[in-house]
C-alpha positions in Angstrom: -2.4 24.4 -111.0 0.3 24.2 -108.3 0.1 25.4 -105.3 3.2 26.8 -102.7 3.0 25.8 -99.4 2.6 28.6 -96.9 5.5 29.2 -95.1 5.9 29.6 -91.1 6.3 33.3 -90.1 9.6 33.4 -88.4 9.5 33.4 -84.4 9.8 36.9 -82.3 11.6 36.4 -79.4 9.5 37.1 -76.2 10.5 40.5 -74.9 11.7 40.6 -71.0 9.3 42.6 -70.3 6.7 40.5 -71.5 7.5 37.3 -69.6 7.9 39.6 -66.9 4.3 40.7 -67.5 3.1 36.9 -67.4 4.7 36.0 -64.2 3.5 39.0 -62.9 -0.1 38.4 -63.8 0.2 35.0 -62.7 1.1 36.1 -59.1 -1.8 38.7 -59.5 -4.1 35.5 -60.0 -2.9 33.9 -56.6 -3.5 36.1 -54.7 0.1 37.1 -54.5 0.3 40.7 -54.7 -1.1 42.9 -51.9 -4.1 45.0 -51.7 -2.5 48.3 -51.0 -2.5 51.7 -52.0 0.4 51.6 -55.0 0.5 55.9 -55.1 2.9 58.1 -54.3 2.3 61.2 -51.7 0.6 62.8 -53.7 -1.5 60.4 -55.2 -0.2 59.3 -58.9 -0.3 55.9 -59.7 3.3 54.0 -60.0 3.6 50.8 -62.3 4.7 47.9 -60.4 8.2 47.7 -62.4 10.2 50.2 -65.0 12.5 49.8 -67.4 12.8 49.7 -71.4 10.2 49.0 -73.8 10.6 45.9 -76.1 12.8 47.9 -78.8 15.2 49.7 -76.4 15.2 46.4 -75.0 16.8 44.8 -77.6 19.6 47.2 -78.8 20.4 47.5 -74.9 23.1 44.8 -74.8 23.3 45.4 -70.4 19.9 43.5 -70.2 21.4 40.2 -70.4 23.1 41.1 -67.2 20.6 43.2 -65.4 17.4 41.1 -66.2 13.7 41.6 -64.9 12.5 41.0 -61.6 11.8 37.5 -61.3 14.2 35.9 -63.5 17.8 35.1 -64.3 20.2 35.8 -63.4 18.2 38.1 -60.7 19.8 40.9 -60.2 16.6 43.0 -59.7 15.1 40.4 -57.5 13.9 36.9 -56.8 10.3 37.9 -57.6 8.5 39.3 -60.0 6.2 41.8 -57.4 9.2 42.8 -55.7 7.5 44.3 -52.3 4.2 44.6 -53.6 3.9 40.6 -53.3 5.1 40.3 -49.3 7.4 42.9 -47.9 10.8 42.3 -46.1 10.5 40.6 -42.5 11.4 42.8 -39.6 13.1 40.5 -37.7 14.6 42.0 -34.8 17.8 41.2 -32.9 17.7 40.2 -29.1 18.7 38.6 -26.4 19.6 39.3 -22.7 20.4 38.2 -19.6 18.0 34.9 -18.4 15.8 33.2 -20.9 12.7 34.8 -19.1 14.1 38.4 -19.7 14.8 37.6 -23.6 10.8 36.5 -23.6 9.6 39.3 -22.8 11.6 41.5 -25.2 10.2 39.0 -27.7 6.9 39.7 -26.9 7.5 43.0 -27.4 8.7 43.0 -30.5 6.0 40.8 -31.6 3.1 43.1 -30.2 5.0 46.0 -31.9 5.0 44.6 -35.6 8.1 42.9 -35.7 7.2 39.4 -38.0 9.7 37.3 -37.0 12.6 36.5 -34.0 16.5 36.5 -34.0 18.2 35.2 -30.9 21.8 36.6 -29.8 23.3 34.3 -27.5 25.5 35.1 -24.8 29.2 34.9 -25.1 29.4 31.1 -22.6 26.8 29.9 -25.3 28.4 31.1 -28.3 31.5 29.0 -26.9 29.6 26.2 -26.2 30.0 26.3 -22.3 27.8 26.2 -19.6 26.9 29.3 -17.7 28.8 27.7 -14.2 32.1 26.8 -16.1 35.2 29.7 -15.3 35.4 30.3 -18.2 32.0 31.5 -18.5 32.8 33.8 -15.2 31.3 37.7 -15.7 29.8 36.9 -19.3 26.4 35.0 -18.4 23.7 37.0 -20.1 25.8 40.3 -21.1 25.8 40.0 -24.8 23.2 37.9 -25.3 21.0 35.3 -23.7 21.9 32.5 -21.5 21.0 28.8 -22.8 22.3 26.2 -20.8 20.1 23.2 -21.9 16.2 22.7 -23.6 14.8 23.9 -20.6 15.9 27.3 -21.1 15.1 27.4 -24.8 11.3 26.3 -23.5 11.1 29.3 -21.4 12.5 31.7 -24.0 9.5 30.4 -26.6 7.1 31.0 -23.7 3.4 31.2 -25.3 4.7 32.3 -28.6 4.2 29.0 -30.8 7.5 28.0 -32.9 4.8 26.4 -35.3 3.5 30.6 -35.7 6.4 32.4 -36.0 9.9 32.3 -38.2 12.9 32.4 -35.8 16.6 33.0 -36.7 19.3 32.1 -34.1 22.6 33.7 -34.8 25.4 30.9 -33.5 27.7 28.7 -35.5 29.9 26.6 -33.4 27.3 25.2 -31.0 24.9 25.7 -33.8 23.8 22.1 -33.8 23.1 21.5 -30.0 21.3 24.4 -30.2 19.2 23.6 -32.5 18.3 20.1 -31.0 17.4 22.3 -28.0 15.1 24.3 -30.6 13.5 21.4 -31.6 13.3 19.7 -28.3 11.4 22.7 -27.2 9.0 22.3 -30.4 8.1 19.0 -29.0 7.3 20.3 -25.6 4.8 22.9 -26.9 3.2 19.9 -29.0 4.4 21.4 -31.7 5.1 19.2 -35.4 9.0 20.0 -35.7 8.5 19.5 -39.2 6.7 22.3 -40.2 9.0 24.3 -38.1 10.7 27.6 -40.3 13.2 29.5 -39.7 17.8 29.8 -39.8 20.4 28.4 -38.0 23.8 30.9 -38.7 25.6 27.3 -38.6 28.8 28.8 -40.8 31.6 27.8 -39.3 33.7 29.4 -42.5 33.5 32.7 -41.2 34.2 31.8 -37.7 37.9 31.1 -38.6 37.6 34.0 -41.1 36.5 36.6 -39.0 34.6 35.8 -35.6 36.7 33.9 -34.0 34.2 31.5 -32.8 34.8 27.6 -33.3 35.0 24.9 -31.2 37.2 22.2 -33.4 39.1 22.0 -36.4 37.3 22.8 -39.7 36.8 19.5 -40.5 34.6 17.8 -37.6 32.4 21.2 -37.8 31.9 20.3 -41.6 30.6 17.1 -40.5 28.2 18.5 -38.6 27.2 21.3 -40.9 26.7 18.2 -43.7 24.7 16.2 -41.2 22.5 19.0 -40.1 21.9 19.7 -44.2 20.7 16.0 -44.3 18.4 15.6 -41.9 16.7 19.2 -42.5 16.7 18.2 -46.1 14.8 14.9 -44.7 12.9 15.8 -42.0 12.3 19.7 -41.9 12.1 20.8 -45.5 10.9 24.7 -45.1 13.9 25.2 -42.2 17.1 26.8 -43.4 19.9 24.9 -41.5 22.4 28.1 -42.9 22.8 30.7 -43.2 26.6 31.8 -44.8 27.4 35.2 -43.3 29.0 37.9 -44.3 27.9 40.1 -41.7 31.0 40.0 -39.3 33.4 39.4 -42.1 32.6 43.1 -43.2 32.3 44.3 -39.3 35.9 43.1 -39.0 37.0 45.5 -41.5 36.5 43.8 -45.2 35.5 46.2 -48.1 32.1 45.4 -49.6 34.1 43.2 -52.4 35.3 41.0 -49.7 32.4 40.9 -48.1 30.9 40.0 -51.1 33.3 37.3 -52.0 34.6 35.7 -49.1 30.7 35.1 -48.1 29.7 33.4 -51.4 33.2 31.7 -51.7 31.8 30.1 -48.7 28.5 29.6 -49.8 30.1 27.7 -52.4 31.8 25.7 -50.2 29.0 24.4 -48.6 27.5 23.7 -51.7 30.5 21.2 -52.5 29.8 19.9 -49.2 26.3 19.2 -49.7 27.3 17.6 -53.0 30.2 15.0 -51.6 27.2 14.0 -49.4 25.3 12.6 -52.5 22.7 15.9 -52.1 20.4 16.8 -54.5 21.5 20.8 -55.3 18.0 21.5 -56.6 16.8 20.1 -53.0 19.4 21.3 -50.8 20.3 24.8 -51.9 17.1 26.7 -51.3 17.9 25.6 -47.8 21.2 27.7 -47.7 20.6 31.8 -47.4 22.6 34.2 -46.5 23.5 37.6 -43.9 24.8 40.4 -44.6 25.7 43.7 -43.9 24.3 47.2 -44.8 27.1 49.9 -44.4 26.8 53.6 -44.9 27.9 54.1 -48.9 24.2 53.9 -50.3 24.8 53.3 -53.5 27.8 50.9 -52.9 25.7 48.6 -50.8 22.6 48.1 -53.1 25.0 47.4 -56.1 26.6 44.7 -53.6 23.0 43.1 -53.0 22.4 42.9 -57.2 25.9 41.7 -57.5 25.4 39.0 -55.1 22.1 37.2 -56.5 23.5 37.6 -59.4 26.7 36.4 -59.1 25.1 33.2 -57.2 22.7 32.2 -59.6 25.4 31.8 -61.9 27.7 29.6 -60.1 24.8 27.6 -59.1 23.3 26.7 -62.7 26.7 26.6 -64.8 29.2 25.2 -62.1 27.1 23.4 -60.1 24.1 22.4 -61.8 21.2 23.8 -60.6 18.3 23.4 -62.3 15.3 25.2 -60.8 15.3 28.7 -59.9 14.3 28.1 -55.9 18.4 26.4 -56.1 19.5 29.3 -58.3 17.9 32.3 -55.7 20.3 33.9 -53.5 18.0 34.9 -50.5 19.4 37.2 -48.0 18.6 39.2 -44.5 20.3 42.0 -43.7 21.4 43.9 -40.5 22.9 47.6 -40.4 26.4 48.0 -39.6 27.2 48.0 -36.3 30.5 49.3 -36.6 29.4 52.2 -38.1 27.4 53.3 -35.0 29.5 55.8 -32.7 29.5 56.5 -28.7 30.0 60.0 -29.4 26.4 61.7 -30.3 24.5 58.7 -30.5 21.4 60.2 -31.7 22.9 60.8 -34.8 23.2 56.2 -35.2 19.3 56.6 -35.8 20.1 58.7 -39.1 23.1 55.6 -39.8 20.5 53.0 -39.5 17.9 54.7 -41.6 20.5 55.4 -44.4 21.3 51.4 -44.4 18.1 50.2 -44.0 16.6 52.0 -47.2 19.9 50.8 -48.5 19.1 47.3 -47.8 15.5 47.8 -49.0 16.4 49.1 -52.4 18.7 46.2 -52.4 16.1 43.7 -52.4 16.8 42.4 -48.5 14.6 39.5 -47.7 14.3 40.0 -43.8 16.0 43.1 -41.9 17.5 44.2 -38.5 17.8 47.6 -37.6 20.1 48.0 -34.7 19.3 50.6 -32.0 21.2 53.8 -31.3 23.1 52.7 -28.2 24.4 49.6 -29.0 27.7 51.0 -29.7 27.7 51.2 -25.4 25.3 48.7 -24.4 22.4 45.9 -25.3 19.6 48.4 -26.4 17.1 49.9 -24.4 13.0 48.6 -24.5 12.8 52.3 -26.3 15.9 52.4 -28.3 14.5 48.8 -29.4 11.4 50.1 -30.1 13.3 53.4 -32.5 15.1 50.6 -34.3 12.1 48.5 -35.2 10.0 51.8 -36.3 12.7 52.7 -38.2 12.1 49.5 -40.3 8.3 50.5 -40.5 8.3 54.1 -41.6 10.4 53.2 -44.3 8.1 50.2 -45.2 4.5 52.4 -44.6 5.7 55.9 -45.4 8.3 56.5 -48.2 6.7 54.8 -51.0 9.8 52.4 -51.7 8.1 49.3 -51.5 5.8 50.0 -54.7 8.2 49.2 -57.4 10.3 46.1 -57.9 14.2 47.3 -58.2 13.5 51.0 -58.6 17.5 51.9 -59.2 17.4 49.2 -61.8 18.9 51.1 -64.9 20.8 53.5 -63.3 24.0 54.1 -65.1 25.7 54.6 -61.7 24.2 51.6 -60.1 24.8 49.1 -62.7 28.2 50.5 -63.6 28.8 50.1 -59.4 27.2 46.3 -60.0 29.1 45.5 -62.6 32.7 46.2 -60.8 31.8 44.9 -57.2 30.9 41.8 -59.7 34.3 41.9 -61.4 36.4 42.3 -58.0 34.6 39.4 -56.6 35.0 37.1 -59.3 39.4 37.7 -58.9 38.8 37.1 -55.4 37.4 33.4 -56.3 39.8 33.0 -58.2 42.6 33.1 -55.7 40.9 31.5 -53.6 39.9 28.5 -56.1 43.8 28.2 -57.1 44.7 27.8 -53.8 42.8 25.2 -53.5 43.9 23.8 -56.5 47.3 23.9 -55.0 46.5 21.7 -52.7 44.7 19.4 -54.7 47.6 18.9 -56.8 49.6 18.3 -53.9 47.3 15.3 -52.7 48.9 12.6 -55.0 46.9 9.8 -53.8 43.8 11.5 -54.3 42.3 10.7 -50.3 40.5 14.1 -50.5 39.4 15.0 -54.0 36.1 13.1 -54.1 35.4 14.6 -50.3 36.6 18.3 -51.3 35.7 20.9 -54.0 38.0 23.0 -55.2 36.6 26.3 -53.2 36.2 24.2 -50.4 39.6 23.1 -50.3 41.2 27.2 -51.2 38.8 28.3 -47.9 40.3 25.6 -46.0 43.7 26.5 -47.6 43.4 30.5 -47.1 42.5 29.7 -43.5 45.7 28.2 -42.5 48.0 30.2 -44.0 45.8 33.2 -42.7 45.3 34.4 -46.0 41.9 35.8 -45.3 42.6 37.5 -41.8 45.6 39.4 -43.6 43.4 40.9 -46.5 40.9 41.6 -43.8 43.8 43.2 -41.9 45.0 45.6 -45.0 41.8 46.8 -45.4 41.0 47.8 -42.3 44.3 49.6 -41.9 43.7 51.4 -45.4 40.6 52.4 -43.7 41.7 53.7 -40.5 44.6 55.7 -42.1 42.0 57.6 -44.2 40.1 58.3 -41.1 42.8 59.7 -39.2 44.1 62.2 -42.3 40.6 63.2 -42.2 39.8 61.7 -46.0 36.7 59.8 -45.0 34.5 61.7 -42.5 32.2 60.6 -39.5 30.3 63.0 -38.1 30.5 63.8 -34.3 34.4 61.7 -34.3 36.4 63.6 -36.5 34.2 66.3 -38.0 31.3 68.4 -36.6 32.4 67.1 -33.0 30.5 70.1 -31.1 27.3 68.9 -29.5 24.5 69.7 -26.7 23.4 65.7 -26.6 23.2 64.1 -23.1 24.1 61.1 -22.2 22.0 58.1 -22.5 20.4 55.7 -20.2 21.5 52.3 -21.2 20.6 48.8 -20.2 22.7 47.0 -17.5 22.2 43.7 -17.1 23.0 42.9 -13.4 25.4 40.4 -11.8 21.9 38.6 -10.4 21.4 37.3 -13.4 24.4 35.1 -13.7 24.1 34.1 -10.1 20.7 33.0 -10.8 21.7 31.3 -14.3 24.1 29.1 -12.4 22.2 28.3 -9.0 19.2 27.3 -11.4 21.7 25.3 -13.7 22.9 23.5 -10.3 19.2 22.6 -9.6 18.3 21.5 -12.7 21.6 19.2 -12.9 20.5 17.4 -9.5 17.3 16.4 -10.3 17.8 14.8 -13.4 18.7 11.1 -14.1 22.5 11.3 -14.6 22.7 7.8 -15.7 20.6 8.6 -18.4 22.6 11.8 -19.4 25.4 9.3 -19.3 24.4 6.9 -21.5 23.3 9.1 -24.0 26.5 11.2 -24.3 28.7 8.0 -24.2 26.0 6.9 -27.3 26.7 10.1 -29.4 30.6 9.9 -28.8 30.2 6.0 -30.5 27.9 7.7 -33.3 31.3 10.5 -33.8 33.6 7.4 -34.4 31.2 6.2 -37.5 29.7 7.7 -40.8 26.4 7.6 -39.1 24.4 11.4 -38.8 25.2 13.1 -35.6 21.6 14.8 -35.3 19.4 12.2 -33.4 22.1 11.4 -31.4 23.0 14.7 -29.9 18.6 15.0 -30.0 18.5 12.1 -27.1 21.2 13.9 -25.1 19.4 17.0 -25.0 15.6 15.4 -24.1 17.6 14.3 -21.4 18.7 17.4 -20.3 22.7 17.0 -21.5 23.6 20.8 -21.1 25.3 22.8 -23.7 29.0 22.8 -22.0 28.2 18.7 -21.7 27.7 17.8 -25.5 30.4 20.6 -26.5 32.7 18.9 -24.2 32.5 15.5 -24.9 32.4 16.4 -28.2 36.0 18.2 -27.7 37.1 15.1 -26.0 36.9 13.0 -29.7 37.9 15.6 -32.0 40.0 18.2 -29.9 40.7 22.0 -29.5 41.3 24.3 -32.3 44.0 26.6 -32.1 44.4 29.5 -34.8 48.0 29.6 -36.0 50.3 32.2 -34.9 50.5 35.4 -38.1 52.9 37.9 -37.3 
């Protein structure tokens, strides 16, 4: 008698939803999903995640694009809890006046709820000058607060232990000597600066692009932004050394494809520049996250968020090889747009704010700033400060929003909006990349290629021919114009104008302060060893002129007390002053 051997039933592909379901279980089993009440109002149980069951599944041919929570190419987020695993961070803007002043608000925000800092620098600081240059003259402490060396970044951590908290400082052309400072005033507290997390801004990209912010040419910055990438990948592993913003490319008047674009087109960039350093991208790239903006078109701005992580993870596995998913996640925090606050009826900025921040939320932010309702005229308030961050919180206690991972997921409208912000993005990097490649081609002896990616080399391209500032430009005009026929609306400015609001107390930060900023300065400057502050300076100029990291370097100067203005300046000594070319 023969017998037939039993053949292997053929394989079912897992449904979506079902390795959704064992990821999710998985982070049930940690510990990883919160003990909350997951109800609506009125009491009926939501499931953590929605969307087609295994057949519909199949015959829906969009779910390659759209995905799960939790898995490529993320587009409904990095995780497969969404909310119900750890909510966003409220991480609150400030910074004002003297470093003792900014404390305080810190405290604050802490005591309030807020779960983690963001530090707005003054205007001298943002420039890289010390608060008793001229140049500095009527700006000490008006937009921000004053840091003129470490000692100024100890008193602004006073009693709140960097080794506790997760603190974001928003600067990019001093971004290096400030964060030596940061980590000279870890040491101080006794605190192991390699456990330290938290972001460093650190993009110079969209300082020529947009903010206007640099110190140097593009090139000595890069060097900078690569050596700061090394020794966090080295020495401070859960520290994101940048964070690429698109923030004030959109607050300069991009659209949200731009913004989109010109913000991972730099991302990219940084990418190639972590590569031409011999980087690992799987080790690297988790330490690179990104800022952006929340405007007022709802819908708009959460199709942008979906587009972006999933346009990211993308480029990241097939152009530059990323392997893991950590280097695939595009992680994000999000502040609401400034420029859409107004000085006339300022109460109705609080309605603005809320509108962006549940638009951010749906989005899938990862941390959030809500800005106050006067800072259209002035640094907020204590109160305004304390709307803004309650603002965060009823959204994240009382509308229900944070039960379900991606709940827009599946929307026709919202996928169909994904799907084009996706499309105009990807034309934008593609100008961009044959720019580059323009140049590139040019370079017959081939001095740059192995030190410059192609979308490296199209930014660095589209920057000095002022490519960039000019689409910017357009689309800010376009904007205006509709404003002023009255096509686009803003209530209080060119409709609805009639109101009984008063006007508003706002925060004045007096003259003292800078008076006080620079006598302190002078008194710090006496009594410390100059010889000392000397040698070290002259030591990190000799590091400049070799291949050698910058970072411990510029670290000695500043446990010597080397002020801000002192490294920036020697610095500009060896590699000179930048100066944007004329665009008529």
């Amino acid at each position: 008698m023969t017998t037939t051997a039993q053949q292997p039933e053929p394989s079912v592909p897992t449904s979506g939803r079902s390795r959704w379901q064992e990821r999710y279980d998985d982070a049930l089993a940690k510990g990883r999903v919160r003990d909350a009440d997951f109800t609506t109002l009125s009491g009926v149980e939501v499931d953590p995640v929605y969307g087609p069951d295994a057949a519909a599944e199949a015959a829906d041919e969009r779910m390659e694009r759209i995905g799960w929570p939790g898995e490529y190419p993320f587009t409904r987020g990095l995780y497969p809890t969404g909310y119900r695993g750890r909510a966003w961070t409220i991480r609150q803007f400030a910074g004002f006046g003297n470093a003792e002043q900014t404390n305080e608000r810190y405290k604050m925000i802490l005591r309030s709820g807020g779960g983690g800092l963001s530090v707005a620098f003054d205007m001298p600081t943002l420039m890289g000058r010390d608060s008793d240059e001229p140049l500095s003259l009527g700006e000490v402490g008006h937009c921000g607060v004053a840091i003129d060396s470490a000692v100024d970044m100890e008193r602004l951590f006073k009693d709140i232990p960097l080794g506790d908290v997760t603190t974001s400082m928003t600067i990019s052309g001093p971004a290096v000597p400030v964060f030596c400072m940061y980590l000279v005033a870890a040491e101080r507290q006794g605190v192991d600066t390699g456990i330290l997390n938290g972001t460093l801004q650190t993009d110079i990209f969209k300082e020529y692009i947009a903010q206007k912010e640099w110190l140097f040419a593009p090139e000595p910055h890069l060097r900078l932004i690569g050596d700061l990438m090394e020794y966090c990948s080295a020495n401070i592993p859960a520290y994101k050394p940048l964070s690429v913003s698109g923030y004030h490319i959109r607050e300069a008047g991009s659209t949200a494809a731009q913004e989109l674009a010109f913000t991972l087109a730099d991302g990219f960039g940084y990418v190639e520049l972590g590569l031409s350093r011999g980087l690992d991208v799987d080790a690297f790239a988790p330490g690179l996250s990104f800022f952006f903006d929340s405007h007022l078109d709802f819908f708009e701005e959460i199709a942008k968020f979906r587009a972006a992580r999933r346009i990211w993870a993308r480029w990241m596995r097939d152009v530059y090889g990323a392997k893991t998913d950590k280097a695939q996640w595009l992680r994000f925090h999000t502040q609401t747009a400034g420029v859409s606050l107004t000085a006339q009826q300022p109460m109705n900025n609080v309605v603005r704010t809320s509108v962006e921040a549940l638009a951010a939320v749906l989005g899938g932010t990862n941390s959030l700033h809500t800005n106050a309702l006067d800072e259209t005229l002035a640094l907020p308030t204590e109160q305004s400060a304390e709307v803004a961050l309650r603002t965060q919180q009823v959204i994240m206690e009382e509308t229900g929003v944070v039960n379900v991972a991606d709940p827009l997921g599946g929307s026709w409208y919202v996928e169909a909006l994904t799907d084009k912000i996706e499309a105009e993005a990807e034309a934008i990097f593609e100008k961009i990349r044959s720019m580059g490649e323009k140049d590139r081609a040019a370079d017959e002896d081939g001095e740059r290629e192995h030190q410059i990616g192609p979308m490296t080399s199209g930014i660095l391209r589209g920057i000095e021919d002022g490519w960039f500032m000019s689409e910017i430009a357009e689309a800010a005009f376009q904007y205006q114009v509709a404003l002023e026929k009255g096509d686009k609306k803003v209530v209080g400015v060119n409709c609805h104008t009639e109101s009984i609001s008063s006007e508003l107390e706002i925060l004045r930060v007096s003259h003292e302060v800078e008076r006080d900023q620079v006598r302190v300065l002078g008194e710090r400057k006496a009594g410390r060893d100059d010889a000392a502050v000397r040698a070290a300076l002259e030591h990190m100029v000799d590091v400049a002129a070799t291949e050698d990291n910058m970072i411990p370097a510029m670290l000695d100067a500043v446990r010597v007390e080397a002020t801000m203005g002192e490294i920036c300046n020697t610095l500009r000594d060896v590699w000179g002053v930048y100066r944007e070319p004329a665009r008529f």
